[in-house]
N, C-alpha and C positions, 0 to 999 in steps of 0.2 A: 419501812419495815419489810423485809424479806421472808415470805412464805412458800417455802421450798413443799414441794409440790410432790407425793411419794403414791405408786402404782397400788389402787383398792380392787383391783381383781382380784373377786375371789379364785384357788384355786381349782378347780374342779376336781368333786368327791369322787372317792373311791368306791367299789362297788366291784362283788366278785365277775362280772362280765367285764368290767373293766379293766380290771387285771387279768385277764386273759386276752383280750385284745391287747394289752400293752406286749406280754410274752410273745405272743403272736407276731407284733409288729417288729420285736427283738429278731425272731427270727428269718424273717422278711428282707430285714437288714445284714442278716449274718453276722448279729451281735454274741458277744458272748453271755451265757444264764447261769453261770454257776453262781455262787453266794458269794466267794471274792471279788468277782468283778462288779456283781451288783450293789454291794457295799461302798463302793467307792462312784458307781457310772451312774446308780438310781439305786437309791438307799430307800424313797417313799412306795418304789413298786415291790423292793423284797418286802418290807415292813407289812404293806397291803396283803403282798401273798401269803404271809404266814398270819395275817391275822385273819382273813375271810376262812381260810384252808387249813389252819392250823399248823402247818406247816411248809416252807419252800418246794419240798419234792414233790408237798402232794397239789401243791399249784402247779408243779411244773404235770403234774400225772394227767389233772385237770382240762389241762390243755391238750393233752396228746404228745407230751413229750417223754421219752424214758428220763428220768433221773443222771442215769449214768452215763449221759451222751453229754451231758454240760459240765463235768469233771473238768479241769486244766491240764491234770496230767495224770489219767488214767492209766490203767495196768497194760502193757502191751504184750499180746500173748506171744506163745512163744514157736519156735519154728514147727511147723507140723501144723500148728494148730488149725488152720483154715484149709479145710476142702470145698470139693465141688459139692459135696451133699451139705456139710454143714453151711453153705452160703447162701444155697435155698433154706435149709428149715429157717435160719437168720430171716431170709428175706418173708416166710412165711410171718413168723413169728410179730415182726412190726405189721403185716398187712391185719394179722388176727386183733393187733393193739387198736388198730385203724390208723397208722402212720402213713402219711402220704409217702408214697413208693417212687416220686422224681431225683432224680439225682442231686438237685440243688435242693432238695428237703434232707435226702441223705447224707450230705454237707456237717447238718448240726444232729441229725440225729443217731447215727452213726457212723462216722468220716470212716473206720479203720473196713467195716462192710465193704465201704465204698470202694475202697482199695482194695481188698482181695478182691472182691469182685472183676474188678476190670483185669486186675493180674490174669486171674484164673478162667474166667469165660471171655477177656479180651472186648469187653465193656459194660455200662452196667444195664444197656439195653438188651444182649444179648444175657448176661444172670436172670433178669427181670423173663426175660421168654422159658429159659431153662426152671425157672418155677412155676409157668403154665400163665404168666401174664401178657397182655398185651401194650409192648411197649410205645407204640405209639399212642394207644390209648393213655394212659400216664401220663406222654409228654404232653400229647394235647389238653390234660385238663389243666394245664399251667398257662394255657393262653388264651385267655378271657379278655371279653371285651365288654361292654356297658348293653351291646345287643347279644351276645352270645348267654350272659345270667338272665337278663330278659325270659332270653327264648325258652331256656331251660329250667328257669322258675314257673311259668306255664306251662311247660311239660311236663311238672308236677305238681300244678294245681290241677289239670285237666284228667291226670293218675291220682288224685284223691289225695295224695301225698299228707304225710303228718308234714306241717308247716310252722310248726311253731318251733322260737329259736332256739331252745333246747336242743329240740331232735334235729334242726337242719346240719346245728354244727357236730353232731355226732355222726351223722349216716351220711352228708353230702358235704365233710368239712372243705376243701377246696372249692364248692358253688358257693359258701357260707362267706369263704373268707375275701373272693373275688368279689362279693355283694359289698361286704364293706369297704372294700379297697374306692370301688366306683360309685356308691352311693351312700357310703357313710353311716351305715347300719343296715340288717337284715331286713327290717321292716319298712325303711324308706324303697328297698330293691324288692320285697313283694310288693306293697303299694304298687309302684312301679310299673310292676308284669301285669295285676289288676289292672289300671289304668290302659294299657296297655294293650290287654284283652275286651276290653270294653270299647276301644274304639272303633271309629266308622270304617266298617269296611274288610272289619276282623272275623272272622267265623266263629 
């Protein structure tokens, strides 16, 4: 008698942080988020987002992403349309969403920005200054390392900081998302920086 033998892992539940992490990781990969490609690429993470969120955009909102940056074939404006002043209020306008302002986030969350921008100020680090930012600042929050979220999760434990996961990933979403990248949740990367700070030798 042959007893064929079939995988009991369960899958693991869904849960509105967890559909935000998966979004998150979509973007990470430079996958696409509109509802046609996730009907066919990952049918269980739209389902999840429209039933935690009641709906896809507002999962996608949830996360920090505009809606209309995951479109397939959005409207392309038309000539004129992009100046020097309109490309800052642009670039204001995602800073005020809280969208991270790197080039490789402006990728997915609005490629066409991207592009006039470089057209017109001749890159997007030189727009990103022309609106009163610091572009190296920006690029460096993209280059995290397992000591650098450390360092800077104690520098806001040490500033009192609201720490709970909530608020981290709203007001420090790039420390939020480098935490899980390196340690696999918010809470294992403060453990962590506690641990961290309590050792011998630490001030």
């Amino acid at each position: 008698m042959t007893i064929t033998q079939t995988s009991s892992r369960p899958r693991p539940k869904w849960s509105p942080d967890r559909v935000l992490d998966a979004i998150q990781a979509r973007v990470q990969q430079n996958l696409p988020l509109n509802p046609q490609a996730l009907a066919s690429e990952d049918p269980r993470l739209l389902a999840a987002g429209r039933r935690y969120f009641q709906s896809w955009p507002r999962a996608l909102a949830a996360a920090g992403i505009p809606a209309e940056s995951t479109r397939p074939c959005g409207r392309r404006h038309g000539r004129g349309y992009w100046t020097r002043e309109r490309i800052i209020q642009k670039i204001l306008e995602h800073a005020e969403a809280g969208n991270r302002l790197h080039a490789h986030a402006m990728q997915t969350h609005d490629n066409r920005l991207l592009s006039a921008a470089t057209y017109h100020f001749g890159s997007w680090a030189q727009a990103l200054e022309a609106a009163g930012y610091d572009a190296e600042s920006i690029r460096a929050s993209r280059r995290h390392s397992c000591e650098s979220v450390v360092a800077e999760i104690r520098s806001l434990i040490e500033g009192k900081a609201d720490l709970r996961d909530c608020a981290i990933r709203k007001s420090h979403r790039p420390l939020y998302w480098a935490a899980q990248k390196y340690f696999g949740s918010w809470k294992q990367a403060l453990n962590q920086a506690r641990l961290s700070a309590q050792a011998p030798g630490r001030s």
